[in-house]
N, C-alpha and C positions, 0 to 999 in steps of 0.2 A: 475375292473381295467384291468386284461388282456383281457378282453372282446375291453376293451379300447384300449388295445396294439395291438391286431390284425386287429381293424378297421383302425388303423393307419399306422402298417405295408403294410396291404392291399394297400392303398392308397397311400402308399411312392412306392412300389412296380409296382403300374397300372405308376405313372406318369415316375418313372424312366424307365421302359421298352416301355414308346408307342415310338410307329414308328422303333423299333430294329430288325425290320423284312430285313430291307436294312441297316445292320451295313458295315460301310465304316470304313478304317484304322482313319479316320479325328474325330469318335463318339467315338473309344476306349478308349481314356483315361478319357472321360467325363463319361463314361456309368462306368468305373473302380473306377471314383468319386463316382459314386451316389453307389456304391453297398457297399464300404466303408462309406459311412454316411450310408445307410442303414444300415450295420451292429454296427456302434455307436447307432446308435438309440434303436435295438433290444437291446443291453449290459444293454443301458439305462433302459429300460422297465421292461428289465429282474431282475434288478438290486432294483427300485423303488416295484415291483412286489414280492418279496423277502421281504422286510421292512415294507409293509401294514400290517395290523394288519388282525387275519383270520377273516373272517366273511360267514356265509353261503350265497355263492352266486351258481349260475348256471354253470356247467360243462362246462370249457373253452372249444372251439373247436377245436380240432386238427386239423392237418395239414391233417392226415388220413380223418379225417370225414368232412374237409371241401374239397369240388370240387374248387373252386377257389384258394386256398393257395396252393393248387397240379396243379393247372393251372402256377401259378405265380413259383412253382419251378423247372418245365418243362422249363418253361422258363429262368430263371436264369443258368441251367444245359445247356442250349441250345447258352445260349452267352458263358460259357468257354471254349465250345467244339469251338466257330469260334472264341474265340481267341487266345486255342492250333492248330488250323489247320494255321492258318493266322502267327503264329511266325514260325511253319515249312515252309510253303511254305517261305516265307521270309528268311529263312535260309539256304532253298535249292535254291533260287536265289543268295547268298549272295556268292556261292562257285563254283556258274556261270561267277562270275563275274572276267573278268582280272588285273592285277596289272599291274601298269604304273607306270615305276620309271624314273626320270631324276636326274643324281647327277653326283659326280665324276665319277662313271664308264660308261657314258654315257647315251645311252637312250635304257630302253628295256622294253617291251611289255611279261609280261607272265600270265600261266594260274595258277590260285588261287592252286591246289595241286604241282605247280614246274616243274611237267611234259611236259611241252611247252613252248618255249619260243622265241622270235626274237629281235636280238640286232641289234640298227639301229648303223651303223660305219662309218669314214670318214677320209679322209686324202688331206690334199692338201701340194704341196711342191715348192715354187717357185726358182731356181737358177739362179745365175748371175756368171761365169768364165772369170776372165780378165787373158791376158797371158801377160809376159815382157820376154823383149832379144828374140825376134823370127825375125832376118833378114829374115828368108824367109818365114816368113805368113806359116809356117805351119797349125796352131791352129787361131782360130777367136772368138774374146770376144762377148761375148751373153749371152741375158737374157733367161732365157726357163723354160717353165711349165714342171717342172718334173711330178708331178703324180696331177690326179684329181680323185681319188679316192670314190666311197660311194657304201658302200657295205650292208650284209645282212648275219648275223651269228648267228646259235643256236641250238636247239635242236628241236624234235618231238616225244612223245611217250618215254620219257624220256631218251632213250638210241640211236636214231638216231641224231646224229649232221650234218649241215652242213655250208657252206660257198658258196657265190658267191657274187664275187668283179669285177667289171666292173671297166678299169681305160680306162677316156674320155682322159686323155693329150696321153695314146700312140696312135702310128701310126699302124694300120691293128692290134694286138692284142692285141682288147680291152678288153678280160678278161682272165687277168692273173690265177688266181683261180677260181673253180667251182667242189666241192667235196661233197660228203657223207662219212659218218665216225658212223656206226655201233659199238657203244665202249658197248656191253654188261658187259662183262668183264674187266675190265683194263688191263686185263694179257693177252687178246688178243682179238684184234680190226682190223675191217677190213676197211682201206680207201681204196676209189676206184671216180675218176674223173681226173681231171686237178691240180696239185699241184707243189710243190719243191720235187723234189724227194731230203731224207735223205742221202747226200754227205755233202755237206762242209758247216762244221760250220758258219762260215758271215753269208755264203747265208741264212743260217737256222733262221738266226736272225729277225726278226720282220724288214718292209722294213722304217720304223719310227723307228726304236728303236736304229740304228747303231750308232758306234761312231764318225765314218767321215761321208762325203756327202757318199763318194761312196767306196764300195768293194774293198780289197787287191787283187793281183795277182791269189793267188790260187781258188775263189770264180768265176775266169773265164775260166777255163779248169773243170769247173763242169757245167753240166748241169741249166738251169734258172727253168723252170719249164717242166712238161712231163705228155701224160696222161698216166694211168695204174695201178694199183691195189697193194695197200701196205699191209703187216701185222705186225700190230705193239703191242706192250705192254709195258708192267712198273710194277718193283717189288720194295717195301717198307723192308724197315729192321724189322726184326721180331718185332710183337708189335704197329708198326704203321700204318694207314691207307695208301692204296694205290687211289692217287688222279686219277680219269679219264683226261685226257689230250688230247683233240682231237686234228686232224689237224698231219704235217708229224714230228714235232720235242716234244720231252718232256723237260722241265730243269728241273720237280719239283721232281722225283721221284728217288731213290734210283739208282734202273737200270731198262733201255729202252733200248730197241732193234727195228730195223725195217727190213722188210725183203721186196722188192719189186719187182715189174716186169713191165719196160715201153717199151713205142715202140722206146725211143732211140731220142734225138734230139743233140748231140754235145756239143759241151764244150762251153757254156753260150745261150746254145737253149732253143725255148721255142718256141712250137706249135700254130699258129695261130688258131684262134678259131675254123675252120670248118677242120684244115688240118689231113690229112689222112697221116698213116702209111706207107712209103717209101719202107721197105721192112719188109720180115715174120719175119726175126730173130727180138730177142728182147733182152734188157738190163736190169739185173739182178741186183738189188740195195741189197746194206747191211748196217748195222751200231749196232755196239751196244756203248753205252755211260754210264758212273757210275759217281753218287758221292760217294765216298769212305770212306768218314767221313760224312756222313750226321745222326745225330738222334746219336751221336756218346759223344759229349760235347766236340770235340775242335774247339769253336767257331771261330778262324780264319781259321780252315782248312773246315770248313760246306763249302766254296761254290767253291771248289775243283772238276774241273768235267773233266774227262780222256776220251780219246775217240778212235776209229777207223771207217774209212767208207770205201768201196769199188765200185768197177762196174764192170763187165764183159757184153761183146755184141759182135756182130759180123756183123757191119751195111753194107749194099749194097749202095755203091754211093751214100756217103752223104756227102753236101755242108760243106764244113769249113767256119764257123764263124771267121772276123778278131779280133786281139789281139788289145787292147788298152790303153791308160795310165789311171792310177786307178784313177785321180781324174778328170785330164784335157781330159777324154775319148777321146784321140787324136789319130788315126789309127796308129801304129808303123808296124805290119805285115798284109797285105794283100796278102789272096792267089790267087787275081787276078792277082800282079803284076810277072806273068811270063816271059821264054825265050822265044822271036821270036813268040809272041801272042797266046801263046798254050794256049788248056782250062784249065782252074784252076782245079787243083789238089781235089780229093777227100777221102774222108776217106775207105777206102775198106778193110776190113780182121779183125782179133782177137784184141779188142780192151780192155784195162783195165785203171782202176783206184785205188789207193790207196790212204788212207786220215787222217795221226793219226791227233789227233786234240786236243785241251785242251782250260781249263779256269779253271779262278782262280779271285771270286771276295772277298774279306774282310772289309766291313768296306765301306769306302770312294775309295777305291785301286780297281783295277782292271787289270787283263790282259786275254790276246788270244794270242794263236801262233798256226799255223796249216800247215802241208804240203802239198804237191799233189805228187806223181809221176804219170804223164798219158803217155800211151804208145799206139799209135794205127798204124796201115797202111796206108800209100798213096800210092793212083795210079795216076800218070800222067806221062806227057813226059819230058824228060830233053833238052839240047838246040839244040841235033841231032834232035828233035824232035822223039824222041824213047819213047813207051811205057815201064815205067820202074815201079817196087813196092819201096818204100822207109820206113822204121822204124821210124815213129818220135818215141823220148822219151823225152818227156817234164817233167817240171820241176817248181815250184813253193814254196816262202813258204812265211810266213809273222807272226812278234811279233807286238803291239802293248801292250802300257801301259796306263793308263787314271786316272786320281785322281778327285773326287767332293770335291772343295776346303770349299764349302759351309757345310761340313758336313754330309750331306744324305749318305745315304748307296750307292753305286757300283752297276751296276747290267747289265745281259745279256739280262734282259729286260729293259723297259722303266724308267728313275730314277723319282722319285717325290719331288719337292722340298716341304722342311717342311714349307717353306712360300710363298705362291703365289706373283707373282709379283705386288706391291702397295707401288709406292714410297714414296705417301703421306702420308703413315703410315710407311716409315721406311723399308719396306719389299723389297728386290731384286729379290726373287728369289733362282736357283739353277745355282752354273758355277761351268762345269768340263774341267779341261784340257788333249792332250789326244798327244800321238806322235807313229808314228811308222814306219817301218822300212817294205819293203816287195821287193822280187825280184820275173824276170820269163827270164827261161832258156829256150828256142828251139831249139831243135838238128839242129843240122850241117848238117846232111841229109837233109833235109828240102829244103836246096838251093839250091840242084839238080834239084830241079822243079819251084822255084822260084828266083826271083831278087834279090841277096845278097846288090845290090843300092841303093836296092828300101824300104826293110823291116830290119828292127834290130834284132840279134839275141839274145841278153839282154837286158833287160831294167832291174833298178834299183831304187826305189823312196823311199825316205824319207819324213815324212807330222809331222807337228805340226795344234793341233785341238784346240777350243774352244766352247764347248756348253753352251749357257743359257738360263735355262729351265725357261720360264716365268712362268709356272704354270702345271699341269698335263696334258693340253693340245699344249701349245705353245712352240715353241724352236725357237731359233735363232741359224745358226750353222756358222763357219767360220772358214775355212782348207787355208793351205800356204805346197804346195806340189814342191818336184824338182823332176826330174828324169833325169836321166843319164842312154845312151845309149851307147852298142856294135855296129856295125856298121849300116845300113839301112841308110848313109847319099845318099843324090841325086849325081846326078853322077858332078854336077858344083862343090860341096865343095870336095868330098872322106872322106872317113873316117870314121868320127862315126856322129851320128843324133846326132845335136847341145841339147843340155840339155833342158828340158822341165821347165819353171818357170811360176806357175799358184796361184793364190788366187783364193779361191770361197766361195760363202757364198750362204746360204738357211734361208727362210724363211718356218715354219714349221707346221700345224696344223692338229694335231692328236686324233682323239677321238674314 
């Protein structure tokens, strides 16, 4: 009888093994069949083989003393081995391979251990500014592509981050950012390229995320973007993780600081892409920011965030950028418009900035308020046409307040509505409303080199907002801004620049 078992086995053995000399991934799981029937078969034999009744028969053959059953088990040892190597190599493909995710947070491209990553980003913003009451055509209603944005953000080697954002709607600087961000440590991280330098709060704010179309007062006596070399960090309250946060601002950490050094562009500058450094001095950025109750448990004071930022520089003949209204971007001070055609005035000598700043979001609530004192030197001629030095000390501040009436939480970032927008299911969306209040002073000095006719030395604006956030990507925005002006009227009316009355509205798409 096992004489009989192993001519059987033989034979299961030869047919399941022929041709396993070219095993392909397509034959494993059949050849995985037959070695499993083969082994029911053997249990079988072995089984039947056990219950026979004894009788003297002839010395089975073993496996030792037969050459072919030792042939047949070389062989069976020889397909586990290629289909332990074949599940390794397959497994070391497996962690070759990249993950592609597309969802809410957009689309990004990374490598299977985390270490690498690229996030595909975009923004497009379209505006439309109608003005009412302008007897003299100051302002002109227009559609206009605000930003065309599609960028490129992520890491390398787990702790190098970067960013470059190309925007096609501006004119000659079309890339706004373009940075490296070395964050081995969180507690200190080295940015160095084209960024925002860490000054004024707005500005710091995500350029999709604000609460109006456009920037308060004090967001323009600070720099737009600069290139130069920042050192920043973030400390957690004992116990808790300290998050990495690239890029020039943090909001999620306990306390951040940033310490920087750029070549200096003016109050709402921003270097064209190939432009070179004007002069050797440079401008010395600071800021440090806390949340003060964060990790703390009083959950309306968690999103409490106190601040200070500063600047010192000492630029050589640098052009002044003109002033203009925060929403209806309508030129109110130009330091073209001089006495008896002199050259426009420029920035020359010990130049600073100071910036306390806050926020405060709870719930659906939210506010900002932030000041500026900027103080620098002009050199130009006054109406003798006499080279003279003049002190600006300028001035800026702005509160705004904002409520999501919808519920969602407030936020210095992006809000998300709990329902996308889908009327035919009932769904709206997110709508928050938002109002604020901002002014900008210009020293009286100032008109010794320019037109007191021609430019305002206050302006004044009040804005009521409406956002509705279609979904984590879409917004609709629509701002109803006044502004009321100190003098700058043209020399036919005297007096003060007739009051600015603008609606504007954006269309919004952010990913």
């Amino acid at each position: 009888m096992k004489h009989l078992r192993y001519k059987a086995l033989t034979a299961v053995i030869q047919l399941s093994l022929l041709g396993i000399d070219n095993v392909n991934a397509a034959d494993v799981d059949a050849l995985e069949r037959r070695i499993r029937e083969l082994e029911s078969r053997l249990e079988k034999f072995e089984k039947a083989a056990a219950l026979a009744p004894s009788a003297p028969v002839a010395t089975p053959v073993t496996s030792e003393a037969n050459p072919e059953v030792q042939k047949l088990t070389r062989k069976v040892n020889t397909l586990e081995r290629k289909l332990e190597v074949q599940d390794e190599v397959t497994s070391a493909n497996f962690v070759k391979l990249p993950k592609f995710e597309a969802g809410t947070n957009g689309f990004k491209i990374s490598s299977h251990d985390g270490k690498n990553e690229v996030r595909i980003r975009g923004a497009v913003q379209t505006d439309g500014r109608f003005f009412s009451e302008d007897p003299y055509h100051l302002s002109t209603d227009r559609f206009e592509l605000k930003q065309a944005r599609v960028w490129l953000e992520g890491k390398v080697f787990k702790d190098i981050y970067f960013k470059i954002m190309p925007d096609f709607a501006a004119s000659g600087n079309i890339l706004p950012d373009a940075y490296l961000d070395y964050a081995y440590l969180p507690q200190a991280s080295l940015l160095v390229g084209k960024f925002k330098p860490s000054v004024s709060l707005e500005r710091l704010q995500g350029d999709s995320d604000g609460t109006f179309l456009e920037r308060a007062f004090p967001t323009y006596l600070a720099p737009n973007r600069d290139v130069g070399v920042q050192l920043h960090g973030a400390f957690s309250k004992s116990g808790f993780t300290t998050e990495v946060v690239p890029g020039p601002i943090d909001a999620k950490n306990t306390l951040t600081y940033q310490v920087g050094v750029m070549n200096g562009s003016g109050d709402d500058g921003s270097p064209n892409n190939d432009a070179k450094a004007t002069y050797d001095s440079k401008e010395f950025v600071g800021r440090l920011f806390a949340h003060p109750f964060q990790h703390t448990g009083y959950k309306w004071l968690n999103g409490l965030g106190l601040g200070v930022a500063g600047t010192v520089g000492d630029p050589n003949a640098q052009a002044l950028k003109p002033q203009a209204t925060a929403l209806g971007r309508t030129t109110f001070l130009d330091y073209t418009k001089t006495y008896s055609s002199n050259a426009a005035p420029v920035s020359n000598g010990d130049q600073y900035r100071i910036y306390p700043q806050a926020y405060w979001y709870a719930g659906p609530f939210g506010v900002m308020a932030e000041y500026v004192a900027s103080s620098q030197t002009l050199r130009g001629k006054d109406k003798t046409k006499k080279a003279i030095n003049v002190r600006q000390d300028n001035t800026a501040w702005q509160i705004l307040a904002s409520y999501v009436v919808t519920g969602e939480d407030n936020s210095f970032g992006a809000i998300r509505p709990i329902q996308n927008f889908s009327p035919l299911d009932g769904q709206w969306g997110a709508l928050q409303f938002a109002a604020r209040w901002t002014e900008l002073d210009i020293d009286s000095g100032t008109f010794k080199l320019i037109d007191p006719t021609k430019a305002a030395f206050r302006a004044t604006a009040w804005t009521f907002g409406a956002n509705w956030f279609l979904n984590s990507y879409a917004t609709i925005r629509a701002d109803y801004e006044q502004t009321h002006f100190d003098g700058g009227a043209t020399a036919i009316k005297g007096g003060d620049r007739p009051t600015e009355h603008v609606f504007a509205t954006r269309f919004q798409l952010s990913f």
